[in-house]
NUMITI-745926 format. One record per residue (C-alpha): residue in three letters; z, y, x. Coordinates in steps of 0.25 Angstrom, whole numbers, plus 2048, in hexadecimal, padded with zeros to 3 digits. Last residue first. Layout:
# residues N
ALAZYX ...
END
This chain:
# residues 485
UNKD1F929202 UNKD2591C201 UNKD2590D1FB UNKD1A9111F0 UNKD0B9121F8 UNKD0F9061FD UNKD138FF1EF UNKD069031E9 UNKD058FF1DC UNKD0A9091D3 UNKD089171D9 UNKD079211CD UNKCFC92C1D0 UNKCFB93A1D4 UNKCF59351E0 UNKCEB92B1E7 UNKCEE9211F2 UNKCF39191E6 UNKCE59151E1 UNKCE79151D4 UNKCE89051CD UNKCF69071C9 UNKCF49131C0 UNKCEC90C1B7 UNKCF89031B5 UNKD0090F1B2 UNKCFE9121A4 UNKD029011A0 UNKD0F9051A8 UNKD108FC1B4 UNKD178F01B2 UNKD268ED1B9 UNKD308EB1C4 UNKD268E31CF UNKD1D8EE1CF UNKD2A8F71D2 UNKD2F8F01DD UNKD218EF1E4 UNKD1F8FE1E3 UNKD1C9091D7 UNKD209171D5 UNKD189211DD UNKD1592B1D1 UNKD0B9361D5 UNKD0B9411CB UNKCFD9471CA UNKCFD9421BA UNKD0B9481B6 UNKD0C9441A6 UNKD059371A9 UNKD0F9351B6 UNKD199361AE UNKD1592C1A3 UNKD119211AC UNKD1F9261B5 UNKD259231A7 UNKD1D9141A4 UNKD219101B4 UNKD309121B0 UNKD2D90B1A4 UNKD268FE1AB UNKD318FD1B5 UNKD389041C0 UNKD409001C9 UNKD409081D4 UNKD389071E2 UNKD2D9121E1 UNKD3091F1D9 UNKD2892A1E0 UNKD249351D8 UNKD1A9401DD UNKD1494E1D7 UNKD219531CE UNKD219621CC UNKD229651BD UNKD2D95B1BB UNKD2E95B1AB UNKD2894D1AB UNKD329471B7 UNKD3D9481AE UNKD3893F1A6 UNKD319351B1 UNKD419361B9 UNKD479321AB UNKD3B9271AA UNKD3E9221B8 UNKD4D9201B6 UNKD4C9181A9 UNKD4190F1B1 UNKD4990A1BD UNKD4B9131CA UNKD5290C1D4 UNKD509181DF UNKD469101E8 UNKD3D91C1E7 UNKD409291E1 UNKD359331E6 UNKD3293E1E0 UNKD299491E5 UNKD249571DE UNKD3495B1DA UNKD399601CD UNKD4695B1D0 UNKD4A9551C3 UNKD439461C7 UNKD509471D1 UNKD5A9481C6 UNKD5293D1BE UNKD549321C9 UNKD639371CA UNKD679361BC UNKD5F9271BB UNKD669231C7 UNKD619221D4 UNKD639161DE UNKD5D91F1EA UNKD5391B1F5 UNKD499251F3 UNKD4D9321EC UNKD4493B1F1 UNKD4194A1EB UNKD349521F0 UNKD3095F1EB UNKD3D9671E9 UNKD3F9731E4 UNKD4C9771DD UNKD5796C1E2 UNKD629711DA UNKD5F9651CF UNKD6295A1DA UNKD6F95F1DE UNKD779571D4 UNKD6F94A1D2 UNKD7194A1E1 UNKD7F94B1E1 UNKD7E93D1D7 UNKD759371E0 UNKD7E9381EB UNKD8A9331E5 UNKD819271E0 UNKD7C9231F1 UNKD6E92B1F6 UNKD649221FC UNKD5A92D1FD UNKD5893C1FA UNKD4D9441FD UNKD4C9501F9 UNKD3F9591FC UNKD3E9681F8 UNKD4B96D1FD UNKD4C97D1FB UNKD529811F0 UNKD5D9741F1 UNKD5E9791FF UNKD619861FD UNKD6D9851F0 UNKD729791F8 UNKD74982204 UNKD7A98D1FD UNKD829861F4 UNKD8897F1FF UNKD8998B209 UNKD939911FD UNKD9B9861FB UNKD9C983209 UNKDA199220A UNKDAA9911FE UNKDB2986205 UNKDB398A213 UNKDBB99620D UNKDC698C20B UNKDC798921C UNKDC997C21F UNKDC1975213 UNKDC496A20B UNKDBF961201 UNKDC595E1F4 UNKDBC9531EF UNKDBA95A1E1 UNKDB99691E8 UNKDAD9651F2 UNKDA795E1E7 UNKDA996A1DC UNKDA29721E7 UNKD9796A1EB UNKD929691DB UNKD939771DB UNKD8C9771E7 UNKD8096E1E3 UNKD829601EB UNKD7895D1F6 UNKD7794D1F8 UNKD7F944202 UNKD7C936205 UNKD6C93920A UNKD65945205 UNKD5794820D UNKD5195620B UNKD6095C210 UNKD6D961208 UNKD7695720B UNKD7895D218 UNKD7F969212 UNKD8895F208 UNKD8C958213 UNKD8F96521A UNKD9896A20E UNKD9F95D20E UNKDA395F21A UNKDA696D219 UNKDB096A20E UNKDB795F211 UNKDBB95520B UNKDAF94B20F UNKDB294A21D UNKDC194521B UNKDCB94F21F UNKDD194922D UNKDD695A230 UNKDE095923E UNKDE4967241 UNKDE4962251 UNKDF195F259 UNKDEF94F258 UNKDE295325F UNKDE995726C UNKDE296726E UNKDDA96927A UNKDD697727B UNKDCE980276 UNKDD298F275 UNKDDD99826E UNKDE9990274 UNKDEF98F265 UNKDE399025D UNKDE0985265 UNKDD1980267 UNKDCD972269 UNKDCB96A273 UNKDCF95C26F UNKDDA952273 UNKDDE944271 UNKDE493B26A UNKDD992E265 UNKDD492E258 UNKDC6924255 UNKDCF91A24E UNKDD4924245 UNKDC6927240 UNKDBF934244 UNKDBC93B235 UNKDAE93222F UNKDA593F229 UNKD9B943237 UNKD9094822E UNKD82949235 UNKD79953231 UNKD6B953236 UNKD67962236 UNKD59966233 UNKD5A967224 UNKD65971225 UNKD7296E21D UNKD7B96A227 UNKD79976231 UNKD7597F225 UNKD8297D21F UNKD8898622A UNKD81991228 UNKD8E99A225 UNKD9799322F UNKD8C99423B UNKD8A9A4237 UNKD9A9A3239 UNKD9B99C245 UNKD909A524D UNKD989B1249 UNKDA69AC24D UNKD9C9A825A UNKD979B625D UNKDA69BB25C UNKDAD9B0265 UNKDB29A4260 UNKDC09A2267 UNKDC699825C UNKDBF99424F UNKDB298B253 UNKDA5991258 UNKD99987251 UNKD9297B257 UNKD9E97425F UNKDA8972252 UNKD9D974249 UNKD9496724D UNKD8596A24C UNKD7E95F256 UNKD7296025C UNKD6995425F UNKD5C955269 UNKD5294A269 UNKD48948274 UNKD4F94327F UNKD5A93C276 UNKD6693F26D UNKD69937263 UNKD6993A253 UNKD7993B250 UNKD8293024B UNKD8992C258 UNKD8C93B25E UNKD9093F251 UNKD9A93424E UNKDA193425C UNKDA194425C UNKDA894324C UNKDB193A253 UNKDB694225F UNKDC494225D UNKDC794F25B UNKDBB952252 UNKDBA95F249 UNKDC5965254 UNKDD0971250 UNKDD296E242 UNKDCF960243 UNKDC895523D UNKDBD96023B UNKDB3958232 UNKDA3954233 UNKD9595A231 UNKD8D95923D UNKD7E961240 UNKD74959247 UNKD6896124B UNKD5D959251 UNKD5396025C UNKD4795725F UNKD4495826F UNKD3695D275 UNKD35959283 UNKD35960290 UNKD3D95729A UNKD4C95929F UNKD4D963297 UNKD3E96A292 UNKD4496B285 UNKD3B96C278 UNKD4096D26B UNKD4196725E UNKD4396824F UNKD3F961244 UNKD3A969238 UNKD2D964233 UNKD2596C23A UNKD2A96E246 UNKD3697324B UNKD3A97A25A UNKD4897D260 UNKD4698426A UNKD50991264 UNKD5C985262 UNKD59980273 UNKD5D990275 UNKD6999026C UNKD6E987274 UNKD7397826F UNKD81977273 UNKD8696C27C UNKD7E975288 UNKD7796C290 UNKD7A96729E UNKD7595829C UNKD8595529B UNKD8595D28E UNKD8996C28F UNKD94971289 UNKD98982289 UNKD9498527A UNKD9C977276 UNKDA998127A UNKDA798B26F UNKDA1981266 UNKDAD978267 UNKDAE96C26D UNKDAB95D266 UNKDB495426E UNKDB294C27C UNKDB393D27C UNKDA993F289 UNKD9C935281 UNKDA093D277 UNKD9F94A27C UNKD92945283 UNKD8C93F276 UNKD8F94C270 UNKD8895627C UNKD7B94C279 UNKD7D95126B UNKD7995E26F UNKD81968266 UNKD7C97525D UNKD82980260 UNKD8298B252 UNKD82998259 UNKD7F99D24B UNKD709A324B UNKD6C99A254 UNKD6F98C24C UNKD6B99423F UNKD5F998245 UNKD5D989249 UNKD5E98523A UNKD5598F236 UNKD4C98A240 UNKD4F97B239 UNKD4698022A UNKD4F97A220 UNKD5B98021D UNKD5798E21F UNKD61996226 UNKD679A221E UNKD6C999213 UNKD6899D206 UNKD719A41FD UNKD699B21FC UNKD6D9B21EC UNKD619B01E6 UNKD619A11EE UNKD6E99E1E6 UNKD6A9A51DA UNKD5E99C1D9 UNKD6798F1DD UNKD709921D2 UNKD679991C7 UNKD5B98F1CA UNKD639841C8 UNKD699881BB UNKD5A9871B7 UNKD5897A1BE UNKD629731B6 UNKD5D9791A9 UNKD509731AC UNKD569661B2 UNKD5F9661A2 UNKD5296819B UNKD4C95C1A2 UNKD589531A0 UNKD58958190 UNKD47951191 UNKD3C95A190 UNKD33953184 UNKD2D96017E UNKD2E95F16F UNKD3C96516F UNKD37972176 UNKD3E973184 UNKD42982189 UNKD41985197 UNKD4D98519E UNKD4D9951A4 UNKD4F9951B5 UNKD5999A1BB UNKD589A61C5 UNKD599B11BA UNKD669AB1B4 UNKD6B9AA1C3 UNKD669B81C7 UNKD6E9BD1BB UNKD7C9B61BD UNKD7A9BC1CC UNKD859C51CD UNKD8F9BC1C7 UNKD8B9B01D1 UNKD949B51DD UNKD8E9AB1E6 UNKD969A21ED UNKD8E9951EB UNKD9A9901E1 UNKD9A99F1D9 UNKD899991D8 UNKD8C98A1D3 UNKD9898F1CB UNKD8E99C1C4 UNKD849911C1 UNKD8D9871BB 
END
């Protein structure tokens, strides 16, 4: 499993069969009178094989060049390859005109009805400013001085022809009504490949160049923590076709010119077989916050991609997002501390139960919101974090004892939230005992619901009558205190 999950990432893994061993961490050996469940052994061995994978991973120079988290690096990158970034006021225009999407070439020489370049310059990136907690902002002094908060939207959708992503004007339609709207003191920027990057046909030396350092860091665009992604996935609806004609360039004539849109390379593949779709989904799956899609290992990825069959234009796409994959999961599971995933559906919860064990230092998991079952409930307790938080989850008593035995062996736990769930005088009796072998663990567990569902343990009653402003204790009777943090 090792040497597929590496030969996967593109690494020749036959050279580095030591650095693996060495990287992986030894299961320490469990006595018979120690009571260290099989499920305990089996997260140690996990993490050990771990280590070897994402060790050798980061050993090997793997990580992406621009940091996924910190937004100057996501400027750089902008610089760095020429990527143009859209107004969205020029979108509402082209819409508003029942124009089409141009190329980046031509979108370089646009301007909006204001006067302004359609591309975001390379001079508004470079005054870009972030504060503290990574917004971004910048002040303009047009047409009065004000400071103006910077979103950066980037799009994931399909090419429904060969020649033209959207010839019908859809995906415009879509993006235009769904994004963040424009106002005097909010800018929105749009990354949409057609117009963002040098298409095939005329590119010039500096812009092959441009395009290929963009292709190489392309997940970093759908990955990055300061980029909202939205995912345009519905094709144009034959309702919305009308004939027509789009410019488009002509291998033929050597240069853009309006081709009928019955004469494009038509391409209706659905959204969810293709393979740099998917890709994207699964980039921007990898955030803080999780909603319906969660990150999925890339071996798992791979066998995915290959089960549904989905397609790629060009075959050397394929090992490339294979490759960017294992790289940005490989970074972003090292390097996410706080996970919060919430109202996720079954499918979902299974992928997370997946990826969860690659996560190698997180200090805050939230899982609010979610029906968990047993497997899942226990496969978060496993992360070794400081901060649970598992409210409104449906957690019964069964469940909470699995999560409290795994819990023991957690050598990091300050803080466990467990509010909203059905739990009952045994659940109560093993967070007793948890807390009991951990004494500065602070147990939030109780609220109206829970009062109502059973007795306190006998060992707990004292419990109730601390103050609950104070810490490291279990919370029993204070349903404020309870709701959220």
């Amino acid at each position: 499993k090792e040497h597929f999950s590496l030969k996967e990432a593109g690494i020749d893994y036959t050279s580095f069969v030591t650095a693996i061993a060495s990287e992986s961490r030894c299961v320490p050996v469990v006595n018979d009178d120690e009571e260290v469940g099989a499920s305990q052994s089996a997260t140690q061995a996990s993490k050990a094989m771990q280590g070897g994978y994402l060790g050798a991973l980061g050993a090997l120079g793997t990580r992406s060049k621009y940091n996924l988290q910190d937004p100057q690096q996501l400027i750089q990158l902008l610089l760095d390859a020429n990527i143009g970034l859209m107004r969205l006021e020029y979108l509402r225009e082209m819409l508003a005109a029942d124009r089409r999407f141009p190329r980046r070439q031509e979108a370089d020489f646009e301007v909006t009805a204001a006067g302004f370049p359609a591309i975001v310059q390379p001079s508004e990136l470079q005054r870009v400013e972030i504060d503290d907690l990574g917004n971004m902002s910048m002040y303009v002094m047009d047409p009065t001085p004000r400071r103006v908060t910077v979103l950066i939207v980037s799009i994931s959708h399909v090419w429904e022809s060969m020649e033209h992503p959207d010839p019908h004007g859809f995906q415009l339609h879509e993006i235009v009504q769904k994004c963040p709207p424009v106002t005097s003191t909010c800018a929105v920027w749009i990354f949409y490949d057609f117009s963002s990057l040098y298409q095939y046909g005329g590119r010039t030396e500096p812009q092959e160049r441009h395009f290929r350092e963009a292709l190489a860091h392309m997940h970093t665009l759908y990955a990055h923590e300061a980029v909202k992604v939205h995912i345009v996935e519905e094709l144009t609806p034959e309702t919305w076709k009308r004939p027509g004609t789009v410019n488009a360039f002509s291998e033929k004539a050597g240069r853009v010119i309006p081709i009928p849109i019955d004469q494009l390379t038509a391409n209706m593949t659905p959204y969810l077989l293709r393979g740099w779709c998917q890709a994207e989904r699964q980039w921007s799956s990898l955030r803080i916050s999780l909603a319906s899609c969660v990150p999925m290992p890339p071996d798992l990825f791979r066998r995915k991609m290959e089960e549904q069959g989905l397609r790629f234009t060009h075959h050397d796409d394929k090992e490339l997002v294979m490759k960017l994959q294992a790289q940005v999961f490989a970074e972003k599971v090292l390097t996410t501390r706080q996970l919060m995933a919430e109202l996720l559906d079954k499918d979902a919860l299974d992928g997370l139960c997946e990826a969860l064990p690659f996560y190698a230092d997180l200090d805050e998991i939230v899982v609010t919101g979610n029906l968990l079952p047993r497997k899942a409930a226990v496969a978060v307790a496993k992360t070794n974090a400081r901060s649970y938080q598992m409210e409104s989850c449906g957690l019964q008593d069964e469940d909470v004892e699995d999560v409290v035995a795994t819990l023991l062996h957690c050598d990091k736990v300050e803080e466990l939230r467990l509010g909203c769930n059905n739990i009952g005088h045994r659940g109560l009796q093993a967070l007793g005992d948890l807390r009991k072998a951990k004494p500065n663990l602070y147990i939030d567990v109780l609220d109206e619901r829970n009062l109502r569902n059973a007795d306190f343990a006998p060992d707990m009653k004292d419990d109730a009558q601390i103050n609950v402003k104070t810490p490291k204790m279990i919370s029993v009777a204070s349903p404020a205190r309870a709701v959220r943090i």
